[in-house]
N, C-alpha and C positions, 0 to 999 in steps of 0.2 A: 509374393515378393515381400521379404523384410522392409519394412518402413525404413531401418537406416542405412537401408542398399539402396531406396531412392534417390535420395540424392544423385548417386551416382549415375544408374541410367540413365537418369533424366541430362544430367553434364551429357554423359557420351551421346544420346540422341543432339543436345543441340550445338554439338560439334560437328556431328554427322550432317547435320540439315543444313549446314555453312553460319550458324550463329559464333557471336563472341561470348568469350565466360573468363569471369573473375575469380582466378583459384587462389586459394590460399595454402604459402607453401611455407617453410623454414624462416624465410628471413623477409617474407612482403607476399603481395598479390602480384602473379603474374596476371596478366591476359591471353588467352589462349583461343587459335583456333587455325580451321584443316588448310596448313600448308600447300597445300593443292589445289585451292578455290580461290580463285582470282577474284572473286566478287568477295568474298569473305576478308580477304586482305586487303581490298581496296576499300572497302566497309572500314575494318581495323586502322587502314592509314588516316582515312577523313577525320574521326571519331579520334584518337589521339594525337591527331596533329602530328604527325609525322611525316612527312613525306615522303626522304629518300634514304634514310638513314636504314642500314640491316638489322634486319628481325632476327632473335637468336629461335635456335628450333630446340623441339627437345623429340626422340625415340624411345621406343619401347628398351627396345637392346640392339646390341652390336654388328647382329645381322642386317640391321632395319640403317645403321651410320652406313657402311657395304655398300646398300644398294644406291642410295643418292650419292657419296662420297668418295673419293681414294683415300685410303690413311692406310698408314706404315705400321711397325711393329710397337714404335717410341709412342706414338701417338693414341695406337690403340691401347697400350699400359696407362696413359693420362688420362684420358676417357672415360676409362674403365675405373678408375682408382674411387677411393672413398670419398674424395673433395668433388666428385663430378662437375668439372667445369666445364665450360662452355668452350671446346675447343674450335677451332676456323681451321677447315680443312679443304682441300681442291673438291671441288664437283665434278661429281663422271659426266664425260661428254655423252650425249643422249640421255641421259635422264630429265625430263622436262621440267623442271619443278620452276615454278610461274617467279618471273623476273621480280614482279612485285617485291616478294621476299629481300631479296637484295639487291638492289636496283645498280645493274653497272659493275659487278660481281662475279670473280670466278670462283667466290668461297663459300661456304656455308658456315655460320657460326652453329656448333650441333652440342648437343649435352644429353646425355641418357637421363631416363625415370630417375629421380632419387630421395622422393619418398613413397609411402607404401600408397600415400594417396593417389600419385602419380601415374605409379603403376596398376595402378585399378585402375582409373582410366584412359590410361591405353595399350591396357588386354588387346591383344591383336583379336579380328575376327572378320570373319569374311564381310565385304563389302565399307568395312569399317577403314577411315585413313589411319592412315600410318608413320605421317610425318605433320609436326605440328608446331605453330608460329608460338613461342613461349615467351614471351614479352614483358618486360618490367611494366608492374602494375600502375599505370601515373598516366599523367597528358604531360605532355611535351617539356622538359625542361627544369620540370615538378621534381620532389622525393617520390619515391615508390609508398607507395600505399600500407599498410602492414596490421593497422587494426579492423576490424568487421566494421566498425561504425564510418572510418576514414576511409575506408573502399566503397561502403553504400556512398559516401556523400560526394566522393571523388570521380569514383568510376562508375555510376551509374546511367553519365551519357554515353558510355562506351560499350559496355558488356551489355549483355541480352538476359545473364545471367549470372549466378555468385554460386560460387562452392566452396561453404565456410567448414572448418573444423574448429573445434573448441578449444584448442591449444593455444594458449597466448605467446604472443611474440614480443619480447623484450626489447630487443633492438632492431630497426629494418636494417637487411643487409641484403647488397647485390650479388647475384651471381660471379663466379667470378670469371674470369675470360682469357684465353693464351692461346700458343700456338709452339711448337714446336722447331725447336734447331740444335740441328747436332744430336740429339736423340734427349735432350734434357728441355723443361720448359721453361719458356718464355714470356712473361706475364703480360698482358694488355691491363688488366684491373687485377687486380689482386684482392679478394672477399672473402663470400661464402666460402668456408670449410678451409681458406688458410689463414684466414686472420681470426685469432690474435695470437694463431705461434708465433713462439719466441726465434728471433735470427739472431746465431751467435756472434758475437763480438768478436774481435782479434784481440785488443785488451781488457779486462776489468773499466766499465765505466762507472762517472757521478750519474746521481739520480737528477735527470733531465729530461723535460717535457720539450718538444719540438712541435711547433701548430702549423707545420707545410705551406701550402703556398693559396691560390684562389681559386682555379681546376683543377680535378681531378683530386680534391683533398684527400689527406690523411693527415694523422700527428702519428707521433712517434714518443714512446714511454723506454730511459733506458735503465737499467737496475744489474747491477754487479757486470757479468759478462752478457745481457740478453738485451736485446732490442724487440721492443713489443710496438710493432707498428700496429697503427688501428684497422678495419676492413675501410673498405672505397666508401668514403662521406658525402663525395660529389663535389659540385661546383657550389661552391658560397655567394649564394644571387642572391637565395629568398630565406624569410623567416625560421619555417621548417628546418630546409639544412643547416641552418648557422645554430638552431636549436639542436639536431642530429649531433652537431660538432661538440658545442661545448656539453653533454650530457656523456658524451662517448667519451671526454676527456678524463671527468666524471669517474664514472665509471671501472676505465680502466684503472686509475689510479685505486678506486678500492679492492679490484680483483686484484691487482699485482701489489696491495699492499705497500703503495710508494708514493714518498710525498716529495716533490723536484724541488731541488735545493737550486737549480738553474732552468731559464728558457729560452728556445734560441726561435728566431722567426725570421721571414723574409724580409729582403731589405726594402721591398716597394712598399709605401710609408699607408695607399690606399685598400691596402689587401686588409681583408675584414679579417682574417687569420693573423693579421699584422699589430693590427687596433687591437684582437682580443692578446695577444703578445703584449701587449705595453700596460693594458689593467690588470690583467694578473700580474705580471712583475710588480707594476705597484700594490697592489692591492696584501701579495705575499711578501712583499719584501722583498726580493729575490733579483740578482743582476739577470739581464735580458743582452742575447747577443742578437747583432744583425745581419742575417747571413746572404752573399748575393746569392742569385738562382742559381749559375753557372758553377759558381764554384762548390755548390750543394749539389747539381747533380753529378759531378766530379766525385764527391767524396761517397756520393751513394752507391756510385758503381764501386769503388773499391772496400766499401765495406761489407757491400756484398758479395767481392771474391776473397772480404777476408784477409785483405791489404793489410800485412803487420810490418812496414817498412816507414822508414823516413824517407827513400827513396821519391825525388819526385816524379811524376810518369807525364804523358801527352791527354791532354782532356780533348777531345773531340766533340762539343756539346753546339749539339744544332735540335733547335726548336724552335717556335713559334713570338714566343714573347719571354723577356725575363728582363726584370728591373736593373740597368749597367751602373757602373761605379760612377759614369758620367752623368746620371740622369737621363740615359738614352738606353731607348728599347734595343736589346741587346738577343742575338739567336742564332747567329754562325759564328762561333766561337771558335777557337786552339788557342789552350790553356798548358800552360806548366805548372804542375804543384800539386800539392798533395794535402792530406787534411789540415796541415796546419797554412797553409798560405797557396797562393796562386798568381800568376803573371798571366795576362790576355797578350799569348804570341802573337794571333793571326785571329782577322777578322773580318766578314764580309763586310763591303764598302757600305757606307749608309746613306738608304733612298727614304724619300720624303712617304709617309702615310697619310692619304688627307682623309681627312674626317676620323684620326686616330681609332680607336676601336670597333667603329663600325665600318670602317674598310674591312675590316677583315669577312666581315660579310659578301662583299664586291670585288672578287678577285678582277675584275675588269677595269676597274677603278683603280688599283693598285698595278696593273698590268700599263694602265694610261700615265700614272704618274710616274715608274721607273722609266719607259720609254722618253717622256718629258726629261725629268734627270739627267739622261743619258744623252739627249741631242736628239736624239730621233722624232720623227716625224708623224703625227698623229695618220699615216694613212688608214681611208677605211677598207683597203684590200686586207687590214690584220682585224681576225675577227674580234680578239679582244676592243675593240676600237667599234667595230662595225655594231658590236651589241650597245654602245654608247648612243641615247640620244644628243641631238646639239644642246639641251639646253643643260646636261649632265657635265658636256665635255666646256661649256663656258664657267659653271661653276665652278670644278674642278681646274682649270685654268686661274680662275683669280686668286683660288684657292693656294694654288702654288706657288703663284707670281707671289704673294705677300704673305705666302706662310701661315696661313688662317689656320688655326689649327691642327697644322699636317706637323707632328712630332718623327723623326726622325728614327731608322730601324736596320738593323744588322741582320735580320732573321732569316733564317732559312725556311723557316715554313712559307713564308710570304715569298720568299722567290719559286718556292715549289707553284704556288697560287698564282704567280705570276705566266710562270710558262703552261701552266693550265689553260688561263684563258686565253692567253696570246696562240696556241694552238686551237682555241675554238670549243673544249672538253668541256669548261666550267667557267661562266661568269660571275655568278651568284651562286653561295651557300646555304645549305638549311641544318644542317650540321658541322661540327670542329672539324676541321681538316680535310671536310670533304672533297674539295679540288686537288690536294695532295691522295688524297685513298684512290679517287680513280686515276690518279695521273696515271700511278702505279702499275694499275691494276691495266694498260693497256700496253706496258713494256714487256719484248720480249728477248728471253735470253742467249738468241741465236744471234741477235745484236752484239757488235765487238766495238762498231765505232764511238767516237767521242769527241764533244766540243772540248776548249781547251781555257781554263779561264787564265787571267793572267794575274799576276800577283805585285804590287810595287810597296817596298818596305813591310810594313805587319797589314796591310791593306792589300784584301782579295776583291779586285775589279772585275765588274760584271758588264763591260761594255762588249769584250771580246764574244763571248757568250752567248749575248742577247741579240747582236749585229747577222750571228751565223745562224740562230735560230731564226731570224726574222730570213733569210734567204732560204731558209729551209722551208718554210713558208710559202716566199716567192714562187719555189722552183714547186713547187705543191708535193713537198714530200709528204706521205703519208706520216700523221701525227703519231704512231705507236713507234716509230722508225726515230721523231724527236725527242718523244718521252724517254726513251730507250739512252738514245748519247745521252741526254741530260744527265739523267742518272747514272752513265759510265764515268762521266764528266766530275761527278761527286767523287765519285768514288777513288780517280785520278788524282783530281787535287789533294785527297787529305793522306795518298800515300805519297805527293811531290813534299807535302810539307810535314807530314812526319821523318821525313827522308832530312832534309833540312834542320827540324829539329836535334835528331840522332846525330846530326854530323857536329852541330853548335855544342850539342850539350851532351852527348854518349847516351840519350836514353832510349831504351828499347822496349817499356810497356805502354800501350796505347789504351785508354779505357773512352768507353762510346756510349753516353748519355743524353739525352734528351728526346722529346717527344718524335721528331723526325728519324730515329732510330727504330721506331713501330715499323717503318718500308721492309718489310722482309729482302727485298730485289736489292734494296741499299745496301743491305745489313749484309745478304750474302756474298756479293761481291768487294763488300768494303775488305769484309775479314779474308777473303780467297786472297786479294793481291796484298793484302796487311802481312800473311801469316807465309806465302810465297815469298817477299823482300826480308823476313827473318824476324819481325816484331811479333811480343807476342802479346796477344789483344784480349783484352778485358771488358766482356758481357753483361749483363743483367743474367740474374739467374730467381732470386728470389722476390725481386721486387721489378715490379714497371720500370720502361727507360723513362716514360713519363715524367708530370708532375705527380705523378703519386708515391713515388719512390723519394721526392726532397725532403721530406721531414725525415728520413734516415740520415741523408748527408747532415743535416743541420745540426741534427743532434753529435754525429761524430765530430764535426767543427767544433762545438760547442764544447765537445768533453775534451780535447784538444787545447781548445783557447783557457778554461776554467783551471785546469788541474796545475 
């Protein structure tokens, strides 16, 4: 055997033997190992601190997606293509592939070999697996790994072993990730192998930096007619990413030759994306706008279908957190307007969040304090309640009685987390959105029925709602049955008040932004009775419904408000 075919053997033996290993690929160190060994995955969860969150996979080829997968024509063209990303696709029924993987899952996040290292190791061959756990290189929460020396010193309590190439990597970049609708893709992260194409403009813009929001960052470079949004930076928590950020900022400006005559940022004053918005502006001299979240991701979905109107359209932007004009946490929005200004039509009612941010960890806790809000009754026949100790649920009681730190929230994510745990699914989170992904994930679409929310002036009350899911409850309806109306229930409302709008104001394009637009189940039924009633609805297409896609809106605000 050639000495520098070692390496590789020796990787594919301690794949095979159920070991972990630290590969180095493109844009960082994955972790890697046999998709099929349930000790090896639950090795890999301990050891990165993961718990529940899905492992992306990666195959040999397309035969090998086939066999554990269903994918379509659309989907085997994205798979297949040059950017190989990480597409999530249904799992065939009977193929066992161990729960571990994706805990509470009927998808598989899957990506072919794509590079040659890759596919050295995993040459299909007898005895040998064939489906394999391809994991961002990092422990939990962390940057991905990306230099030989940052992978020994990071990943060393993880991996069993390392397979270095000598290729230096410049920038860590993540995989990127989507899924399919309507035969075009649909971004979850947008990264490796599509950033840092250019997304065309509808106008000529100024030269404008945009530094995004605090999850799921990106910034945004724009230059004549081209938007050069950056690859997925991550969440701005720790040292590393905030240094990832500003070097990327860096960066692109010398490759795209552009130096920002303007910069525009979020308007939440604690976003470290925010702070660094305010010293470069001073530091260059340069005016600095303040853009709210909602109405940036408003302008991101239309500049991503390429919106060249002054026409203003219906914003639909539901997610989880975004800083409001009031100083309140702001996330079930309907919006009018368009890039240059916006009006908050409609909005869900606002219930208390106690212990601000780290509720969102405790969907049960948040489950306790809307029922609080609402009048209802702490019974412990609701499980959300039931998973509550007494000396939680006294806390949380004085908490509210005197408003101890419980800041007030419009969001739809948190109602999603709410009717999670109030069905029993989810109390607590170990990932972003996790009680929303499985809410999802247990709706089914032979489901027609629907709670009914009720609306009083520009306020969407959720007592209606919450009253009839708690008898749903009572009468012990099975939870995939509540998950299921919830979700029709969404979907209902925001064609009663698009309906409403079109009548006040003649408009007929709807655009659907924010993090809560990830539901596929949402998403498909939103736009079926959208596009049924005659409105015609406006998508992501190039970038995340996410926070990853606001650094585009902000910038197009920006070039808007500036010129």
């Amino acid at each position: 055997m050639k000495k520098r075919e070692e390496g590789i053997h020796r990787a594919r033996q301690f794949l095979k033997d159920g070991k972990i290993i630290a590969i180095k690929g493109l844009g960082g160190f994955h972790l890697a190992c046999d998709a099929l060994n349930q000790e090896a995955i639950s090795k890999l969860r301990r050891r990165k601190k993961r718990s529940d969150k899905p492992f992306a996979t990666m195959v040999f080829d397309i035969k090998t997606v086939k066999k554990y997968c269903l994918i379509n024509n659309a989907e085997e063209t994205i798979i297949g293509s040059y950017e190989h990303p990480v597409v999530i696709l249904p799992t065939k029924k009977g193929m066992h592939v161990p729960k571990q993987v994706a805990p509470k899952m009927r998808t598989l996040g899957v990506m072919l070999a794509y590079t040659p290292l890759h596919l050295l190791l995993l040459e299909p061959e007898n005895d040998y697996p064939d489906l394999f756990v391809m994991t961002s290189g990092n422990i939990s929460n962390e940057p991905i790994a990306y230099t030989n020396e940052s992978a020994k010193e990071v990943l060393s309590s993880v991996a069993d072993g390392f397979l270095f190439h000598d290729r230096k990597i410049n920038t860590r970049v993540d995989d990127s990730v989507l899924t399919e609708y309507k035969g075009q893709k649909y971004f979850y992260r947008r990264s490796r192998g599509y950033a840092p194409s250019a997304i065309t403009l509808p106008k000529t813009s100024l030269e404008i930096l945009s530094v995004g929001g605090e999850l799921k960052n990106t910034f945004c470079l724009t230059k004549e007619k081209y938007a050069f949004i950056s690859h997925h930076i991550g969440d701005l928590k720790n040292m590393e990413t905030y240094q990832a950020f500003t070097e990327g900022i860096a960066n692109y400006q010398h490759m795209f030759n552009t130096k920002p005559q303007f910069i525009a940022c979020d308007l939440h004053p604690e976003y470290l994306s925010t702070k660094y918005a305010y010293y470069y502006s001073k530091t260059n001299n340069i005016p600095l706008l303040k853009v709210q979240h909602h109405h940036a991701h408003l302008a991101a979905c239309l500049a991503d279908n390429n919106w060249d109107s002054n026409e203003n359209v219906i914003g639909v932007c539901l997610d989880g957190t975004g800083y409001g004009m009031d100083g309140q946490i702001w996330g079930g929005e309907i919006l009018i307007g368009g890039y240059q200004t916006f009006k908050r039509k409609y909005h869900l009612e606002y219930m208390p969040l106690p212990g601000g941010n780290i509720a969102i960890l405790h969907p049960n806790r948040i489950a306790a304090a809307y029922l609080w809000k609402l009048g209802f009754s702490w019974d412990d026949h609701i499980p959300a309640i039931q998973s509550l100790t007494s000396e939680e649920k006294n806390v949380m009681k004085r908490q509210l009685e005197l408003h101890i730190n419980t800041p007030n929230t419009s969001s739809m994510g948190r109602l999603f987390d709410v009717v999670a745990s109030l069905i029993g699914l989810r109390h607590t989170i170990n990932y972003e959105a996790q009680a929303a992904i499985e809410l999802e994930q247990i709706t089914e679409s032979s489901i027609t029925d629907a709670y009914v929310f009720e609306i009083s002036e520009n306020t969407i009350n959720l007592n209606n709602v919450v009253s009839n899911i708690l008898s749903d409850i009572n009468h012990e309806i099975h939870s995939p049955v509540i998950a299921t109306k919830f979700h029709n229930s969404i979907a209902n409302l925001i064609l009663v008040l698009c309906k409403q709008i079109k009548k006040e104001y003649n408009l007929h394009h709807v655009a659907l932004s924010g993090g809560v637009w990830q539901n596929q189940y949402l998403l498909r039924k939103t736009c079926q009775i959208l596009d049924e009633d005659g409105f015609s609805v406006l998508i992501h297409h190039n970038i995340p419904p996410n926070d990853g896609g606001i650094s585009l809106g902000q910038a197009v605000i920006a070039n808007k408000h500036f010129k």
